[in-house]
C-alpha atoms as a printed R data frame, in Angstrom:
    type eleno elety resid chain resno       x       y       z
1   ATOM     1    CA   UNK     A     1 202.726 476.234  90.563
2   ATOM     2    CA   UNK     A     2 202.182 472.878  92.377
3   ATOM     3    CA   UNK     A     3 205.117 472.460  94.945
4   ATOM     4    CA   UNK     A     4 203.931 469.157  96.837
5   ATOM     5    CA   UNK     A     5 201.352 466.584  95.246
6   ATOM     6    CA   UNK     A     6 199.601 463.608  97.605
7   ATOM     7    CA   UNK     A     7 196.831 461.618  96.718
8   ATOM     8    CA   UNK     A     8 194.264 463.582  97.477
9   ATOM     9    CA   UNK     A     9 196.048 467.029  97.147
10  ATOM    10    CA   UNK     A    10 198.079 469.846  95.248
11  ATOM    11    CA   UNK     A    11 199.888 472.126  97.569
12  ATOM    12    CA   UNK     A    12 200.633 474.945  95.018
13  ATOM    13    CA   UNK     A    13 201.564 478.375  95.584
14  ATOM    14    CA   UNK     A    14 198.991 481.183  96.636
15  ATOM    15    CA   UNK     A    15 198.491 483.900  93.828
16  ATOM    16    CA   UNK     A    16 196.548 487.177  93.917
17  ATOM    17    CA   UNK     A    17 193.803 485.788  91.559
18  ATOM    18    CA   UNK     A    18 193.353 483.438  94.869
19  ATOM    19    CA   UNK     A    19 192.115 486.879  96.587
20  ATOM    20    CA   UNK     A    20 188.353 485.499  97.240
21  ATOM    21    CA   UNK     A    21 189.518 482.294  98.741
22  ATOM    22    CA   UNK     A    22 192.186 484.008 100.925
23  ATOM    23    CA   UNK     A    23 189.521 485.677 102.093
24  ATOM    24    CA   UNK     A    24 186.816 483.360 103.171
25  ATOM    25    CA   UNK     A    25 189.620 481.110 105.013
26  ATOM    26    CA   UNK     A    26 190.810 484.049 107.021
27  ATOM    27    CA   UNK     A    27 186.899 485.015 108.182
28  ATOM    28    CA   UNK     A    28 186.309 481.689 109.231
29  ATOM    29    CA   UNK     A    29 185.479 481.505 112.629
30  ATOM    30    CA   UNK     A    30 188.232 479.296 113.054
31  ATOM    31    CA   UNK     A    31 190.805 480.945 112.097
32  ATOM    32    CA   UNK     A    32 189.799 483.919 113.556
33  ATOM    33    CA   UNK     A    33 189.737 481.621 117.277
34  ATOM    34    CA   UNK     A    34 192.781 479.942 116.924
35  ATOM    35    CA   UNK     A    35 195.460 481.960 114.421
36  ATOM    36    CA   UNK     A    36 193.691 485.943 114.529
37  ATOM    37    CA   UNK     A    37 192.000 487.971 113.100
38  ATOM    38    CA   UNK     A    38 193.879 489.847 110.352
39  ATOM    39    CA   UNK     A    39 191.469 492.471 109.252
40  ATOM    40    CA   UNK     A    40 190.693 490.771 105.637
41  ATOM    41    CA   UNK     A    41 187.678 492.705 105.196
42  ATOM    42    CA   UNK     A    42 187.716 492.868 101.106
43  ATOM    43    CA   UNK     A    43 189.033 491.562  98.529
44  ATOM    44    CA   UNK     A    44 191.855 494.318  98.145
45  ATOM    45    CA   UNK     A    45 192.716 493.840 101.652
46  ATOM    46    CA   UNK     A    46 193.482 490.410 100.667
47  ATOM    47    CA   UNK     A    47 195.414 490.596  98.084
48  ATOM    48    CA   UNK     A    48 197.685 492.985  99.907
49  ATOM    49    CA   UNK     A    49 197.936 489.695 102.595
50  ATOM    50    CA   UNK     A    50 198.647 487.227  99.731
51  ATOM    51    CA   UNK     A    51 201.483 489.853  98.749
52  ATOM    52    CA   UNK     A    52 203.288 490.593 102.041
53  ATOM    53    CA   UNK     A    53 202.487 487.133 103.188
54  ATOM    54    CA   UNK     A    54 202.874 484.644 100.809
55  ATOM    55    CA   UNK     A    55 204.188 486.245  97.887
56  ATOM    56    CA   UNK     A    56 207.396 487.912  99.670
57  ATOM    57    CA   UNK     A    57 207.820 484.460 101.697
58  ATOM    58    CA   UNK     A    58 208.284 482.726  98.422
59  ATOM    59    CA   UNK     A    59 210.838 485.490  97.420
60  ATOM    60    CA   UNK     A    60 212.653 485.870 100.403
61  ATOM    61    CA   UNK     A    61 212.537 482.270 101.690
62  ATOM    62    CA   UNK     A    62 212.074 479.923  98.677
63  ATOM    63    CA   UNK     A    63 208.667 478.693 100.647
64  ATOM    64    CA   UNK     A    64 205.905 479.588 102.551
65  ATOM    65    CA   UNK     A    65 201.902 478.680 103.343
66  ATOM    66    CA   UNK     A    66 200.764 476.772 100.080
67  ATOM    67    CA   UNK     A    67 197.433 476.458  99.324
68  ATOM    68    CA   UNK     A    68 195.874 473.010  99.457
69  ATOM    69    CA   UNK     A    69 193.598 472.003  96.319
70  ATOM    70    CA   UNK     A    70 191.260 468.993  95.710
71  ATOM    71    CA   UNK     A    71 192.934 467.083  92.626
72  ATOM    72    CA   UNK     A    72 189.331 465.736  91.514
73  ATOM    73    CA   UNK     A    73 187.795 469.618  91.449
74  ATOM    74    CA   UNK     A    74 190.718 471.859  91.756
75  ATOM    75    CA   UNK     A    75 188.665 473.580  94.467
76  ATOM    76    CA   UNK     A    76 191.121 475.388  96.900
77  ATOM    77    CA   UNK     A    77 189.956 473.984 100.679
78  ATOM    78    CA   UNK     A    78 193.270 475.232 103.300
79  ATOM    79    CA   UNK     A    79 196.462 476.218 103.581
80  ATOM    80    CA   UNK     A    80 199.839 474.158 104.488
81  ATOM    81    CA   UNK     A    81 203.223 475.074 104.584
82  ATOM    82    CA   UNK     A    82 206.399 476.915 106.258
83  ATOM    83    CA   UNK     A    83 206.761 479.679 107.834
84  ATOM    84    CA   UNK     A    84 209.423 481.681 109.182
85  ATOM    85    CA   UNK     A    85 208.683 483.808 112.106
86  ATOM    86    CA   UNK     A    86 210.884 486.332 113.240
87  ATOM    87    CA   UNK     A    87 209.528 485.519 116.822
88  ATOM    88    CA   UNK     A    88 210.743 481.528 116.397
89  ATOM    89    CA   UNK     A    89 214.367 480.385 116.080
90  ATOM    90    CA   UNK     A    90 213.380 477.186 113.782
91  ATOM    91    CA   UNK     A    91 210.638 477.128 110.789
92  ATOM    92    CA   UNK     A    92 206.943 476.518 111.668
93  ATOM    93    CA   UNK     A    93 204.466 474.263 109.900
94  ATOM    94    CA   UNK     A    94 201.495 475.828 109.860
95  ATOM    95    CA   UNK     A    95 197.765 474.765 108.356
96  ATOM    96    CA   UNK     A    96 194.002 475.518 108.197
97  ATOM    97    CA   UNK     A    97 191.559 474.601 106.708
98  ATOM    98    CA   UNK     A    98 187.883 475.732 105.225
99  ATOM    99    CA   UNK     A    99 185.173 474.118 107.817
100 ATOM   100    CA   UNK     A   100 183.640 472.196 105.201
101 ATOM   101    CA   UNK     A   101 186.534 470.287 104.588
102 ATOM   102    CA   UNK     A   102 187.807 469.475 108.339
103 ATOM   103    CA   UNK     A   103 187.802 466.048 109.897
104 ATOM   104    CA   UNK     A   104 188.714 464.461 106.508
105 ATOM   105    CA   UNK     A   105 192.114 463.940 106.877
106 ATOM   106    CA   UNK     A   106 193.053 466.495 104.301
107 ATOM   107    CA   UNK     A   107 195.018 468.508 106.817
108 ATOM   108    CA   UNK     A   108 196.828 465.483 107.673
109 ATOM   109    CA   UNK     A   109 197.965 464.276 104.174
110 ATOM   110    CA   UNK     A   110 199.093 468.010 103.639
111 ATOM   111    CA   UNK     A   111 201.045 468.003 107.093
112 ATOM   112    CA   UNK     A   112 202.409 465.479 106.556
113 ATOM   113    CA   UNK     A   113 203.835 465.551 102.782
114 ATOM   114    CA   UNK     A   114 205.056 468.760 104.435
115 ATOM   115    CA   UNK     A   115 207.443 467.759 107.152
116 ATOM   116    CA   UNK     A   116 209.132 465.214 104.018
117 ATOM   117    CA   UNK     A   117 209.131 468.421 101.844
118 ATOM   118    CA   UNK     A   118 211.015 470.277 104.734
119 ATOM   119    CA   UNK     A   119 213.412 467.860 105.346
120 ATOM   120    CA   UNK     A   120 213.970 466.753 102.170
121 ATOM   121    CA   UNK     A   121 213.444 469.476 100.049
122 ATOM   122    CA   UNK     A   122 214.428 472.934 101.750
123 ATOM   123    CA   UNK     A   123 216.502 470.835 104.257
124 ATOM   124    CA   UNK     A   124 215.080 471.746 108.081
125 ATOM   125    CA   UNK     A   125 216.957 469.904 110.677
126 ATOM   126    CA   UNK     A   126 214.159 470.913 113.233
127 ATOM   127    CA   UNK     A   127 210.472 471.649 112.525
128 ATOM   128    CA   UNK     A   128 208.324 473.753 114.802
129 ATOM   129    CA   UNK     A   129 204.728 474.649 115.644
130 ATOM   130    CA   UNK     A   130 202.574 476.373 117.825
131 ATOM   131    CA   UNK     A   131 198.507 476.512 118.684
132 ATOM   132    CA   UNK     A   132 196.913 478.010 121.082
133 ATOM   133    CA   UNK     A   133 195.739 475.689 124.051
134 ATOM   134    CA   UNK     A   134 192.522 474.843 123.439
135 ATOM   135    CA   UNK     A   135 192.459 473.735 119.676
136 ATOM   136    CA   UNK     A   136 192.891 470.134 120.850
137 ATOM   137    CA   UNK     A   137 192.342 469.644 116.859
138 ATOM   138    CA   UNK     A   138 195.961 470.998 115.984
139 ATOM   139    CA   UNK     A   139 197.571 469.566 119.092
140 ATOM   140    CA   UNK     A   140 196.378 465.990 117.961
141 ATOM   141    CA   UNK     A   141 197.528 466.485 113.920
142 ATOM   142    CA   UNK     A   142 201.210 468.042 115.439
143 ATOM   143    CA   UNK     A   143 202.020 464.803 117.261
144 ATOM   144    CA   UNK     A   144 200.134 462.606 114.288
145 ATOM   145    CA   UNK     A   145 202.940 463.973 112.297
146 ATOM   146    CA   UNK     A   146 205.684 463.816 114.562
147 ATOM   147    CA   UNK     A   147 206.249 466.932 117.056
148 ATOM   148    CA   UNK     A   148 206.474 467.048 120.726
149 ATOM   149    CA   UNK     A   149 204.942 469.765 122.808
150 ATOM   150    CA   UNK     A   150 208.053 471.195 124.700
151 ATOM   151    CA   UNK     A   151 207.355 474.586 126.118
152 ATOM   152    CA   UNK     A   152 204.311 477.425 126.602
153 ATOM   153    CA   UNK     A   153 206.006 480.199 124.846
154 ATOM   154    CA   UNK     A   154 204.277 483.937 124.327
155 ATOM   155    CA   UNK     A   155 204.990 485.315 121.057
156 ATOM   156    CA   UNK     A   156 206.624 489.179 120.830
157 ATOM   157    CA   UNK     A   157 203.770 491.358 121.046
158 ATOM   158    CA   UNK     A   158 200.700 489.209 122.556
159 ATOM   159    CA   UNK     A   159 199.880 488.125 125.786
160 ATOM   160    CA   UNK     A   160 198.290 484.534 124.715
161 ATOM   161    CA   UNK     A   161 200.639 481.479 126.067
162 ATOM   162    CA   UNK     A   162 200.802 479.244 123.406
163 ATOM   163    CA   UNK     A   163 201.807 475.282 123.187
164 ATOM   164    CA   UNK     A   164 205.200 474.826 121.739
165 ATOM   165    CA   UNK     A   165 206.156 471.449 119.362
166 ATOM   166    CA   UNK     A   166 209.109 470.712 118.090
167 ATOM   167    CA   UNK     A   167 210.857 467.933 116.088
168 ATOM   168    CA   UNK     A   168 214.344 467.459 114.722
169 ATOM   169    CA   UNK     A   169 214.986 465.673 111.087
170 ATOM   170    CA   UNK     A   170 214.788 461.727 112.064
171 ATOM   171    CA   UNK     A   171 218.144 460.088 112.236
């Protein structure tokens, strides 16, 4: 189901048929860098992720990480979306993306048709992010679309200090 279109994109929810894509993404070397490494080594193992992550955030929260899809080839290339973290008092916008399809601006069309779908759809007052330190890419694409860094936090349960953005819904 397609939840947020932009030109380029479909942001539509992740199913289990999207096992093999789910997994690629999360062995990328990127992700594994900057977000972990969440022991997706087969395809069961990700469809078990897709479940307890995305499926049960749509359930439970009404949204989640969507994945983002080329209109011209319906090729699946990242996720974008919301998340909430029980470690963060505000919902996070969180996105990644396959390497082949980085520095194209897809991650920024998604972000950013994001933020209006959180304030304007589920109705966030205040947006939040966080990346590690060194992934100058995300720190760049969270001011593009609007947040602030405001604190180093450390998330329950890891001992990385992470950059903290925030924004609240424009007035």
């Amino acid at each position: 189901m397609t939840i947020i279109e932009t030109q380029r994109l479909l942001l539509q929810e992740v199913q289990l048929t999207d096992a093999p894509f789910i997994f690629e993404l999360l062995n990328t070397p990127s992700w594994i860098k900057y977000i972990g490494d969440r022991g997706i080594r087969t395809i069961a193992d990700a469809e078990q992720y897709i479940q307890k992550s995305f499926l049960d955030s749509y359930k439970k929260n009404g949204f989640g990480l969507y994945k983002m899809v080329l209109k011209t080839t319906i090729i699946p290339i990242g996720l974008c979306g919301l998340v909430n973290r029980p470690s963060l008092e505000d919902i996070d916008i969180g996105f990644a993306l396959l390497p082949d399809y980085a520095k194209k601006g897809y991650a920024y069309e998604a972000a950013n048709a994001t933020m209006e779908y959180a304030w304007n759809q589920v109705g966030l007052t205040t947006v939040v992010a966080i990346t590690s330190k060194d992934n100058a890419n995300s720190q760049q694409l969270l001011e593009k679309i609007g947040l602030q860094q405001t604190d180093v936090i450390t998330l329950e349960g890891d001992d990385e200090e992470l950059l903290f953005y925030a924004v609240s819904l424009p007035q």
